[in-house]
C-alpha positions in Angstrom: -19.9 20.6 8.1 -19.3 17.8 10.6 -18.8 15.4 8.2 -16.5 17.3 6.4 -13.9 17.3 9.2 -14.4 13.4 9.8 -13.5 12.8 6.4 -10.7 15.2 6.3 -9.5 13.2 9.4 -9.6 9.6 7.1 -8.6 11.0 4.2 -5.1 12.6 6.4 -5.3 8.4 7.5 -5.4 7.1 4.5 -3.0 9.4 2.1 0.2 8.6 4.4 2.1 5.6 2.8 3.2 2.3 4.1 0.2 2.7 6.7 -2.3 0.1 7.2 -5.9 -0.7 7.2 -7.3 1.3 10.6 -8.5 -0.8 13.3 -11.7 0.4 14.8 -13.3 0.7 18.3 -16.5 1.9 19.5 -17.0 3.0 22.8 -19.3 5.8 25.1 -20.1 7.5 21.6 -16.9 7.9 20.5 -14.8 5.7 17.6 -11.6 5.6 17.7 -9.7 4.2 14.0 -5.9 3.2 14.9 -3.3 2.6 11.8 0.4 1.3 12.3 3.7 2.2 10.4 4.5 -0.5 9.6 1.9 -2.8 8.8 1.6 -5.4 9.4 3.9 -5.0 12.9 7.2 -6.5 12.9 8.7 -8.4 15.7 11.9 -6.0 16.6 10.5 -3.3 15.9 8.8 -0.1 17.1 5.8 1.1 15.5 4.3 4.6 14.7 0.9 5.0 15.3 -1.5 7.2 14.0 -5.0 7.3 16.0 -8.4 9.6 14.4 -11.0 10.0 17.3 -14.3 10.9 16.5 -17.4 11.7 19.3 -20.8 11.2 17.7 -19.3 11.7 14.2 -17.4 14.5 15.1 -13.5 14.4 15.8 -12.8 14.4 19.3 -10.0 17.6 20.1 -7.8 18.5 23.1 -8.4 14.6 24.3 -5.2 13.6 26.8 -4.5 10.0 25.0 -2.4 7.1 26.3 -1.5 3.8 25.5 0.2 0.8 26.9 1.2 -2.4 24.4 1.4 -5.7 26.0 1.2 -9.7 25.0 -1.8 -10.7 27.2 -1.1 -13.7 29.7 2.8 -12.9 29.2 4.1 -11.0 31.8 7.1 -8.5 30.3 8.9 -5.0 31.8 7.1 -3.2 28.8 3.9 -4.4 30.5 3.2 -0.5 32.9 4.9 1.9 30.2 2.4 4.5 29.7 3.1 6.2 26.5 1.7 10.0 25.8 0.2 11.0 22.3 0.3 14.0 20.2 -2.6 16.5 19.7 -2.6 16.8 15.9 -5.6 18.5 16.1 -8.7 17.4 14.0 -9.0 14.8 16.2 -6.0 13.3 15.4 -3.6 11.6 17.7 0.0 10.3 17.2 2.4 8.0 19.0 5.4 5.6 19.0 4.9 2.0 20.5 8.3 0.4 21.6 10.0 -2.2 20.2 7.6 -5.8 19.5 9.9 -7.7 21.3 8.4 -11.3 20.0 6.0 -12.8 17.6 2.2 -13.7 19.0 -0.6 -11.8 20.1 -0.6 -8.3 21.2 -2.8 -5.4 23.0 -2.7 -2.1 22.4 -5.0 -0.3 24.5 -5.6 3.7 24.1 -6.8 5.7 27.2 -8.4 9.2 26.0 -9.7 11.4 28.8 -12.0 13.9 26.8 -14.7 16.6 28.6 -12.9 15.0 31.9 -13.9 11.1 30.8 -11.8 8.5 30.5 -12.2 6.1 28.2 -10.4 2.8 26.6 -10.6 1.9 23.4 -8.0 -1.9 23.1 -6.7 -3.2 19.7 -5.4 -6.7 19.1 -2.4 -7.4 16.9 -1.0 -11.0 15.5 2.9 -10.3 15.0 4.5 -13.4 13.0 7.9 -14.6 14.2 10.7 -13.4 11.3 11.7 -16.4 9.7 
């Protein structure tokens, strides 16, 4: 029955057009798959983000989840926004990162605080400059 959730989770992932691939993280136990609308990330653009959190193959509910998006080694004034994501439920989280303000290498790390833990799962982006 576990299983069945999981993939009910992917499968609500995967059926959503212009979505990408998912990133995955590991950490503590839990996995945490993040997908991007759109992908690949555009410089000048914001970006909806769809996040399925699973603990121990089962999906992770009523997690408070985070993130913050940032260019390592650059400082910029996007660098301490703390943005909130929805519950969805199923263990399914959903979010909208600000604007990409240039092309290069980004971080988007996703705090979850589940059964009073934190935890940070960080995904790493390469955004090309339009030409």
């Amino acid at each position: 029955m576990k299983r069945v959730g999981i993939l009910a989770g992917m499968l609500a992932l995967s059926a959503c057009s212009g979505w990408g691939d998912a990133q995955t993280a590991t950490t503590d136990g839990y996995s945490a798959a993040l997908r991007t609308k759109p992908a690949p990330l555009k410089v000048g653009s914001e970006a909806d983000l769809k996040l399925a959190l699973t603990h121990e193959g089962v999906p992770a509910e009523g997690c408070a989840v985070t993130f913050q998006q940032h260019m390592p080694g650059m400082e910029m004034s996007t660098d301490t926004s703390v943005i909130s994501m929805s519950d969805k439920g199923a263990g399914l989280y959903t979010g909208t990162a600000l604007e990409f303000a240039m092309g290069g290498d980004w971080r988007i790390e996703i705090t979850f605080t589940c059964a009073g833990q934190q935890h940070i799962a960080a995904f790493t982006y390469a955004l090309e400059w339009p030409e």
